[in-house]
N, CA and C atoms as a LAMMPS dump frame, in Angstrom:
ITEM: TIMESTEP
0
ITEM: NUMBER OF ATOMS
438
ITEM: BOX BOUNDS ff ff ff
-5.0000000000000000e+02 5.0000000000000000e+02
-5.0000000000000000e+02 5.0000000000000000e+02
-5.0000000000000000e+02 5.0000000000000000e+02
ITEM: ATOMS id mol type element x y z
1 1 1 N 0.844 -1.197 0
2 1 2 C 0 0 0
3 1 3 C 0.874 1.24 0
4 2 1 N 0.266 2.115 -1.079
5 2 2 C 1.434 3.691 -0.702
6 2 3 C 1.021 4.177 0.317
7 3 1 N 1.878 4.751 0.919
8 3 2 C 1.678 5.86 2.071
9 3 3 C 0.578 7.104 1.09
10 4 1 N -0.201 7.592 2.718
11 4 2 C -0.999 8.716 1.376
12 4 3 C 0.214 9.865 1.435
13 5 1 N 0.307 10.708 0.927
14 5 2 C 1.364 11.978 1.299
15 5 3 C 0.695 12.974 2.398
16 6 1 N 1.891 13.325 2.557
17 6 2 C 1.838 14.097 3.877
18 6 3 C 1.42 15.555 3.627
19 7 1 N 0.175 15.931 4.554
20 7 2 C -0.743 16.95 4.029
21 7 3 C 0.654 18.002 5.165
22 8 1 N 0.401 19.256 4.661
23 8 2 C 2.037 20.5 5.569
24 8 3 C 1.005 20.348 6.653
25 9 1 N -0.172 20.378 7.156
26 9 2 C -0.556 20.739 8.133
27 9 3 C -1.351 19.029 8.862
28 10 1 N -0.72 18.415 9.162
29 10 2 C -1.525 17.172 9.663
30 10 3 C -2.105 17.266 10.602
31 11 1 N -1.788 18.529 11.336
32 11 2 C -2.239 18.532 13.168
33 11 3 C -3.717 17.697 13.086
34 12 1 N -4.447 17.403 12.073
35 12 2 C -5.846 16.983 12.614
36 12 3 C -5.58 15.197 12.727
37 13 1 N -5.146 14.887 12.081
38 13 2 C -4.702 13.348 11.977
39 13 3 C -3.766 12.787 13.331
40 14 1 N -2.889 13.632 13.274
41 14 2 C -1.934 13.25 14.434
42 14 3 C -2.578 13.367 15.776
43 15 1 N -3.693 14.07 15.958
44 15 2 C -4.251 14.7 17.068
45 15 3 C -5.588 13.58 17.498
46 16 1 N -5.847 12.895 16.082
47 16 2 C -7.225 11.606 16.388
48 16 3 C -6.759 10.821 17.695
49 17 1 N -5.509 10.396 18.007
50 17 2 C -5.713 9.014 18.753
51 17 3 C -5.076 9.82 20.162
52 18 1 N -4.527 10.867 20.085
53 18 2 C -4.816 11.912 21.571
54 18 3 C -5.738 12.117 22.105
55 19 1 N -6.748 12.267 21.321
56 19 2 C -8.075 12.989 21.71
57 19 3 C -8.571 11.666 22.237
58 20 1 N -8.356 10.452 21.596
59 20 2 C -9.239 9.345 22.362
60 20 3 C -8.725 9.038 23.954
61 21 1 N -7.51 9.209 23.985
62 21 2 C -6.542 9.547 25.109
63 21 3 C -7.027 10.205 26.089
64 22 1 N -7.089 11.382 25.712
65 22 2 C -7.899 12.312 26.662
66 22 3 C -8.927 11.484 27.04
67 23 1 N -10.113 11.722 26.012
68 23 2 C -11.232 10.941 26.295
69 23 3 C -11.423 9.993 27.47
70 24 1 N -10.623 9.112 27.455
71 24 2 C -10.434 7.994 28.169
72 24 3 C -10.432 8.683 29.913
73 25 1 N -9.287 9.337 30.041
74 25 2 C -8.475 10.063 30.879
75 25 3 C -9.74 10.728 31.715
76 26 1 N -10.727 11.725 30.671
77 26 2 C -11.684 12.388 31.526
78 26 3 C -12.873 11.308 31.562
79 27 1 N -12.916 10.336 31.716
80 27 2 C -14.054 9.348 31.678
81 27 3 C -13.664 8.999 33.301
82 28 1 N -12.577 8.813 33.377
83 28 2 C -11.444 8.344 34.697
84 28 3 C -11.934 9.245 35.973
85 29 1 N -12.181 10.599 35.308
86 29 2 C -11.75 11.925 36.508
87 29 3 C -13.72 11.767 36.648
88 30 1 N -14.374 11.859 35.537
89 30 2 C -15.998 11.502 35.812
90 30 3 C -16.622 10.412 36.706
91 31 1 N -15.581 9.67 36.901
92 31 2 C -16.216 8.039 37.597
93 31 3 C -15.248 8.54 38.942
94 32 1 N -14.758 9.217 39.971
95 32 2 C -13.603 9.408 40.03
96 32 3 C -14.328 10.151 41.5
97 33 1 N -14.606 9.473 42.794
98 33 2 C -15.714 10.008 43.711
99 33 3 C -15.05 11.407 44.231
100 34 1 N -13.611 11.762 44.375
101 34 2 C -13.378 13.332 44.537
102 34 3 C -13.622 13.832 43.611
103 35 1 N -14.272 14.027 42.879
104 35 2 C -15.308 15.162 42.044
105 35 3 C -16.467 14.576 41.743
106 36 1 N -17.028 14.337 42.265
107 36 2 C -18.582 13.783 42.634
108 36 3 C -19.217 15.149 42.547
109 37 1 N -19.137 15.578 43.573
110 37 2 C -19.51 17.144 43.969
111 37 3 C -18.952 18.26 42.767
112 38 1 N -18.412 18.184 41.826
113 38 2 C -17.845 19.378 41.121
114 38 3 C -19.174 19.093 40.413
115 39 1 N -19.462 20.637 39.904
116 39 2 C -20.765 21.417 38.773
117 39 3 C -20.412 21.005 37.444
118 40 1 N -21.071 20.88 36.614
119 40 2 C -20.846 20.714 35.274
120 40 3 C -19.437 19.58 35.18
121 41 1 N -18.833 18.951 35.603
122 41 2 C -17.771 18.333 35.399
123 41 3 C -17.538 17.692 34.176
124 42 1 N -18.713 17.084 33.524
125 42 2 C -18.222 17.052 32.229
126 42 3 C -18.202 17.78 30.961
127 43 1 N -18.885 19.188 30.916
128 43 2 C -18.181 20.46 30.502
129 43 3 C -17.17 20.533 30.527
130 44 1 N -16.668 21.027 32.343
131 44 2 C -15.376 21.335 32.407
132 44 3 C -14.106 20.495 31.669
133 45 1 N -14.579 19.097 31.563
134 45 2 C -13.212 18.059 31.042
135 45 3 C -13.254 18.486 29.74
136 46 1 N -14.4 18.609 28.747
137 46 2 C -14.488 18.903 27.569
138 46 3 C -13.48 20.258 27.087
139 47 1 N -13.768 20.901 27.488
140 47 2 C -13.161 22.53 27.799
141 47 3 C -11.326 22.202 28.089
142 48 1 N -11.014 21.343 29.113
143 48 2 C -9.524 21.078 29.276
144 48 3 C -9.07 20.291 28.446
145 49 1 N -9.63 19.546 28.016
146 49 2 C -9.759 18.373 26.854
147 49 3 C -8.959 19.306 25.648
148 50 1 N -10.008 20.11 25.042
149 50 2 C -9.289 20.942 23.835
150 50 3 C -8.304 22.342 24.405
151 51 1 N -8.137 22.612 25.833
152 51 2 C -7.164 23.546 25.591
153 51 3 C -5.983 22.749 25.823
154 52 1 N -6.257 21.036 26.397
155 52 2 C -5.155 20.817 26.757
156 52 3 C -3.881 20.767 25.1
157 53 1 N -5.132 20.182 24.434
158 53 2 C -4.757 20.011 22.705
159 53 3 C -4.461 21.026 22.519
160 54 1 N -4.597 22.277 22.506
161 54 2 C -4.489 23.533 21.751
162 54 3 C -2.575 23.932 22.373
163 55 1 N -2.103 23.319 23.692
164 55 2 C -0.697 23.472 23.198
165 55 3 C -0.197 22.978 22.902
166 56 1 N 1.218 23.745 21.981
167 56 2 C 1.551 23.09 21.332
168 56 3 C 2.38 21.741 21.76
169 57 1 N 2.278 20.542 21.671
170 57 2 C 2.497 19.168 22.811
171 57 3 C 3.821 18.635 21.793
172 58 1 N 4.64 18.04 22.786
173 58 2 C 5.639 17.757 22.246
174 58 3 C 5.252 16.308 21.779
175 59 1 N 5.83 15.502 20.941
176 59 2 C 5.274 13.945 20.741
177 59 3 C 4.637 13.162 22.042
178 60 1 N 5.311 13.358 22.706
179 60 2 C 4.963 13.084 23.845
180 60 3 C 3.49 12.665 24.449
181 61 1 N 3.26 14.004 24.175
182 61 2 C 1.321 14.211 24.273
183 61 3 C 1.644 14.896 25.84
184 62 1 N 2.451 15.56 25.975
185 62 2 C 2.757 16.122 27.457
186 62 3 C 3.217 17.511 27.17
187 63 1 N 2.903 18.289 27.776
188 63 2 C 3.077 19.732 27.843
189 63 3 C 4.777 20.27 28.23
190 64 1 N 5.233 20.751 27.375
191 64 2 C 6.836 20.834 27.673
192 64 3 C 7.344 22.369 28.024
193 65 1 N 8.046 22.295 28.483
194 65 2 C 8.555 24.043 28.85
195 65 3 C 8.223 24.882 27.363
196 66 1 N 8.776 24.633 26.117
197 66 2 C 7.953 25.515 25.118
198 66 3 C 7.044 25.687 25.066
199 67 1 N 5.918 24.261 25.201
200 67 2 C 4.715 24.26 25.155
201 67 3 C 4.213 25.69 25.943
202 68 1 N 4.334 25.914 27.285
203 68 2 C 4.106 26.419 27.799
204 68 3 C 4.727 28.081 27.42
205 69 1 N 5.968 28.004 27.395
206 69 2 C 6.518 29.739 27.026
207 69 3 C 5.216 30.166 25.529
208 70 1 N 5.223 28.891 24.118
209 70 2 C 4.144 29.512 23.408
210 70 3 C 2.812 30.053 23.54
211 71 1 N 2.181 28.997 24.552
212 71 2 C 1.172 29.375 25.455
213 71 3 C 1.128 30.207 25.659
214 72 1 N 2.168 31.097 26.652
215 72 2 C 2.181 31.919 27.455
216 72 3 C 2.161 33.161 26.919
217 73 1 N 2.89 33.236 25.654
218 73 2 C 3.391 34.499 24.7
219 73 3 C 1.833 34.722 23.712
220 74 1 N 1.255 33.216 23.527
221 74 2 C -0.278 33.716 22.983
222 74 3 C -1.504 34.064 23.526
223 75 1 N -1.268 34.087 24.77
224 75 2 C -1.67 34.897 25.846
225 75 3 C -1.358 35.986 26.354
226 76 1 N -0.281 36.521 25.617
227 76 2 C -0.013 38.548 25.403
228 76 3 C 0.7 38.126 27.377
229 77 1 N 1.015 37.095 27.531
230 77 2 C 1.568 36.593 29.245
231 77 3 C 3.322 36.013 29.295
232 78 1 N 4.025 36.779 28.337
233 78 2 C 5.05 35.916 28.427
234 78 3 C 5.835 35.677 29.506
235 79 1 N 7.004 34.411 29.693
236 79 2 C 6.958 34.291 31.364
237 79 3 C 8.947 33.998 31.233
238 80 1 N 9.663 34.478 31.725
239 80 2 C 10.987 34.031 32.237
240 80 3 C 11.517 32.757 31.953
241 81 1 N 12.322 31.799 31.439
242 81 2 C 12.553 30.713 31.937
243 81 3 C 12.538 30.073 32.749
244 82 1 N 12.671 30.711 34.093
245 82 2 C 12.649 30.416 35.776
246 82 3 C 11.06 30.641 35.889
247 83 1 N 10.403 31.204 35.486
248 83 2 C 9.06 31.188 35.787
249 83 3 C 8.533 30.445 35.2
250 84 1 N 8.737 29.916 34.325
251 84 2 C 8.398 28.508 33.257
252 84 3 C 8.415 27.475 34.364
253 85 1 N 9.705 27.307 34.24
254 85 2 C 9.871 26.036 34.894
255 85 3 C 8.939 26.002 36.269
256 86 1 N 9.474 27.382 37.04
257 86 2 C 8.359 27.261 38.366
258 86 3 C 7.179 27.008 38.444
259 87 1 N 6.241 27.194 37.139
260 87 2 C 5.001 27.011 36.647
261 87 3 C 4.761 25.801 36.774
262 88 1 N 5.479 24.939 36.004
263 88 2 C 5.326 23.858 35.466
264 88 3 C 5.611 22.48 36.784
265 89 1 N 6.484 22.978 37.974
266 89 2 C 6.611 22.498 39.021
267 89 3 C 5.703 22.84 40.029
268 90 1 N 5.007 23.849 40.115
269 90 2 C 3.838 23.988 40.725
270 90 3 C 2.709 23.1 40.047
271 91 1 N 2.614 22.878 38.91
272 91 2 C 1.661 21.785 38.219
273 91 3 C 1.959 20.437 38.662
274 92 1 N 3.417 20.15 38.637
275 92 2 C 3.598 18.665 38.768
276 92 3 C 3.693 18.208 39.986
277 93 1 N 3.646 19.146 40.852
278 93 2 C 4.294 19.296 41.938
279 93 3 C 6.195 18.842 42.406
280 94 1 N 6.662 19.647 41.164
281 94 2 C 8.291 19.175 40.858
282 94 3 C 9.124 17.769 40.256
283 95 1 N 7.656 16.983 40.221
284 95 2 C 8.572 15.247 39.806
285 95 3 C 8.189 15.286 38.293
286 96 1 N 8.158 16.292 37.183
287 96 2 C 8.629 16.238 36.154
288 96 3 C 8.591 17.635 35.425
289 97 1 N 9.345 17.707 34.556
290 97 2 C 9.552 19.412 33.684
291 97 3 C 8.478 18.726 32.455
292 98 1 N 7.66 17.693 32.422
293 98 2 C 6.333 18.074 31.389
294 98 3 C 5.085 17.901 32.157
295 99 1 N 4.347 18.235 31.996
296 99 2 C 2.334 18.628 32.426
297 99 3 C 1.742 17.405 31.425
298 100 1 N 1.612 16.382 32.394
299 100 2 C 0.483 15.072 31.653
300 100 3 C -0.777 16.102 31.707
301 101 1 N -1.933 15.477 31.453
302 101 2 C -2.636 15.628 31.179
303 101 3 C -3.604 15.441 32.839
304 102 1 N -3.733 13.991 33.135
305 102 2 C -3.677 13.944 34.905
306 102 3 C -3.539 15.67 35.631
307 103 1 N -2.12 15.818 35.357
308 103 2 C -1.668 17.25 35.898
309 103 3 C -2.546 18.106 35.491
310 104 1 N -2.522 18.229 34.795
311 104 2 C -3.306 19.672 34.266
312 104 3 C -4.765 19.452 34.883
313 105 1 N -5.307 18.569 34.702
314 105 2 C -6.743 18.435 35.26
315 105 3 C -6.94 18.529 36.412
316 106 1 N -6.083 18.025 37.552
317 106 2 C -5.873 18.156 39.079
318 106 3 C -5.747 19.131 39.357
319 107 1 N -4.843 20.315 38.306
320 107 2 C -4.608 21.572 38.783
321 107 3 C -5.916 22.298 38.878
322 108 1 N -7.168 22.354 37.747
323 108 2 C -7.822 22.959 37.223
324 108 3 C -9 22.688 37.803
325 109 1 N -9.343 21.629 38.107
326 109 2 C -10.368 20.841 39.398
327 109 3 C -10.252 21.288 40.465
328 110 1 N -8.551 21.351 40.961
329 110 2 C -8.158 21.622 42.46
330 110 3 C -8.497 22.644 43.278
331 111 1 N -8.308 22.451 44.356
332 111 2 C -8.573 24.376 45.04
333 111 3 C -7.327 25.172 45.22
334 112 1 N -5.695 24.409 44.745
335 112 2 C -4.737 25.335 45.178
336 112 3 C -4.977 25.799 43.854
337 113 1 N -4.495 27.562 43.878
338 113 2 C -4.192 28.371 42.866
339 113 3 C -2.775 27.949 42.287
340 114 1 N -2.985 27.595 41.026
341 114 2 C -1.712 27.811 40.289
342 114 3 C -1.705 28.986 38.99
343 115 1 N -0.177 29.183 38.938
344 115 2 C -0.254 30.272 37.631
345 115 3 C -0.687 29.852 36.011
346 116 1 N -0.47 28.435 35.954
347 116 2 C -1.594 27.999 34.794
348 116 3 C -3.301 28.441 34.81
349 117 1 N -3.132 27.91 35.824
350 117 2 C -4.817 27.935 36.264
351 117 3 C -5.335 29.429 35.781
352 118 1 N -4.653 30.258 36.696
353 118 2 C -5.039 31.705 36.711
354 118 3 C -5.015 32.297 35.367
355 119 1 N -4.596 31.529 34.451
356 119 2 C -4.064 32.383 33.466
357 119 3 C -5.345 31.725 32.016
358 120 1 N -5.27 30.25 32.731
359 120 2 C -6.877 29.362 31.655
360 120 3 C -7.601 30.471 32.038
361 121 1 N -7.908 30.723 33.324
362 121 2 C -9.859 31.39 33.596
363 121 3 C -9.666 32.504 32.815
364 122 1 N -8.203 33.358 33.406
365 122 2 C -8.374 34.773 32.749
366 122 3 C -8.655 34.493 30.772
367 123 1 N -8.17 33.422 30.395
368 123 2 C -8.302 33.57 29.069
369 123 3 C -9.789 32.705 28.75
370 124 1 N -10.45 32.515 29.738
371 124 2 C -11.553 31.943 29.066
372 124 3 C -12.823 33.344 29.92
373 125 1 N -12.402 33.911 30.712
374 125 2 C -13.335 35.393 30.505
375 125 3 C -12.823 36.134 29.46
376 126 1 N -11.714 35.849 28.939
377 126 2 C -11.672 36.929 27.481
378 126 3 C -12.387 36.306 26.515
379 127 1 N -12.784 35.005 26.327
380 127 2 C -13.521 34.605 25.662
381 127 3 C -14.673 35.046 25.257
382 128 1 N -15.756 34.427 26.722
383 128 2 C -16.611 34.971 27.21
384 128 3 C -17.221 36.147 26.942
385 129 1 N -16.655 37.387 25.785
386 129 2 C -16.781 38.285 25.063
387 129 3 C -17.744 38.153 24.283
388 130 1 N -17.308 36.723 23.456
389 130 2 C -18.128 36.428 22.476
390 130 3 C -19.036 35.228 22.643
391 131 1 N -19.953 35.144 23.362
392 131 2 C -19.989 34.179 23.949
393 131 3 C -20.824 32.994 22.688
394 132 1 N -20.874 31.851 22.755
395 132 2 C -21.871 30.444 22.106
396 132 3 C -22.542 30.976 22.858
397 133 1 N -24.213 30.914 21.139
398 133 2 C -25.13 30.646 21.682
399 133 3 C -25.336 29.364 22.286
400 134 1 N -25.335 29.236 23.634
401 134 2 C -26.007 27.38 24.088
402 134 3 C -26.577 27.885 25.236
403 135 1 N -28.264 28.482 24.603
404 135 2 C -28.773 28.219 25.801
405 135 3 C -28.697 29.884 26.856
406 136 1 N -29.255 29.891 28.058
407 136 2 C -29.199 30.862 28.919
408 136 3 C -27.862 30.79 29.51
409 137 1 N -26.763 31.68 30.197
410 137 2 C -25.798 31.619 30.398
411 137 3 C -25.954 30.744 31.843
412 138 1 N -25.114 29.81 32.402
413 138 2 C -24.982 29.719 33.728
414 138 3 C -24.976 30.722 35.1
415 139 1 N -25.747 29.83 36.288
416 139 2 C -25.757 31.165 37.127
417 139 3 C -24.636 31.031 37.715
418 140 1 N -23.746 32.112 38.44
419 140 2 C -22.972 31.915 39.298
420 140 3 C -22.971 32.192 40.548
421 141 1 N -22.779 31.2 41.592
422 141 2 C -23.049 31.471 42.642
423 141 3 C -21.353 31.502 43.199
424 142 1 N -21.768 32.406 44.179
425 142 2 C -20.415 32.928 45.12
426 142 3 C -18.994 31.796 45.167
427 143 1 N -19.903 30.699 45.362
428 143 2 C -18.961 29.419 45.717
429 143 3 C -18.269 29.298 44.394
430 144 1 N -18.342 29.242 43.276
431 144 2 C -17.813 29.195 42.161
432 144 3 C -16.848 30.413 41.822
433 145 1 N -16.743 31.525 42.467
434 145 2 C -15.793 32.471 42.344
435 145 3 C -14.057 32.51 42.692
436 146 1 N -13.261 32.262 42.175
437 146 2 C -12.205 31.971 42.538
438 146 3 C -11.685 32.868 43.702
């Protein structure tokens, strides 16, 4: 069989059997009795699901110190090298320089503040500008306020 040729932009192909990955991963955190109690939880995985995709991931499928400086710089947020890394050890809690996916979700679920974290919400109220129509907006109650 020929190989088909290689389209310059494959990100959608390479990205199919991640996404089932994920998938899997937030099925885990849904069945998963410390977040029993979280609101919308499977929103929220959906939502981390594609920003986790949206950086740029090293083969890996793990979030790498670039990952993160590009992130950071397309977020008008650029960050130090030392603040990179500190970032990224506040995510892992120091036992690795990449962000699984696990990580990132624990952070974002969790109640400690991290500088990832702070920096998803702030970029998903810039969103929030434009908002999808789906529906009446959610209410927010106090408890949901960071």
């Amino acid at each position: 069989a020929m190989a088909a040729p290689r389209r310059p932009s494959g990100g959608g192909l390479r990205r199919a059997p991640q996404d089932g990955r994920l998938e899997e991963i937030n099925k885990e955190f849904l069945c998963d009795p410390k977040f029993s109690d979280e609101k919308d939880l499977e929103e929220k995985l959906a939502v981390f699901k594609e920003k986790y995709m949206e950086f740029d991931l090293n083969n890996q499928g793990e979030i790498d110190l670039m990952s993160v400086k590009r992130m950071m710089e397309k977020l008008g947020a650029p960050k130090t090298h030392l603040e990179l890394k500190r970032m990224i050890s506040e995510v892992t809690g120091g036992v690795s320089d990449t962000i699984s996916y696990q990580d990132f979700v624990n952070v974002m679920l969790g109640k400690r503040s991290a500088v990832l974290k702070l920096v998803m919400m702030f970029e998903g109220k810039a969103n929030e500008s434009n908002p999808k129509p789906s529906g009446p907006p959610p209410e927010r109650d106090i408890a949901s306020l960071p």
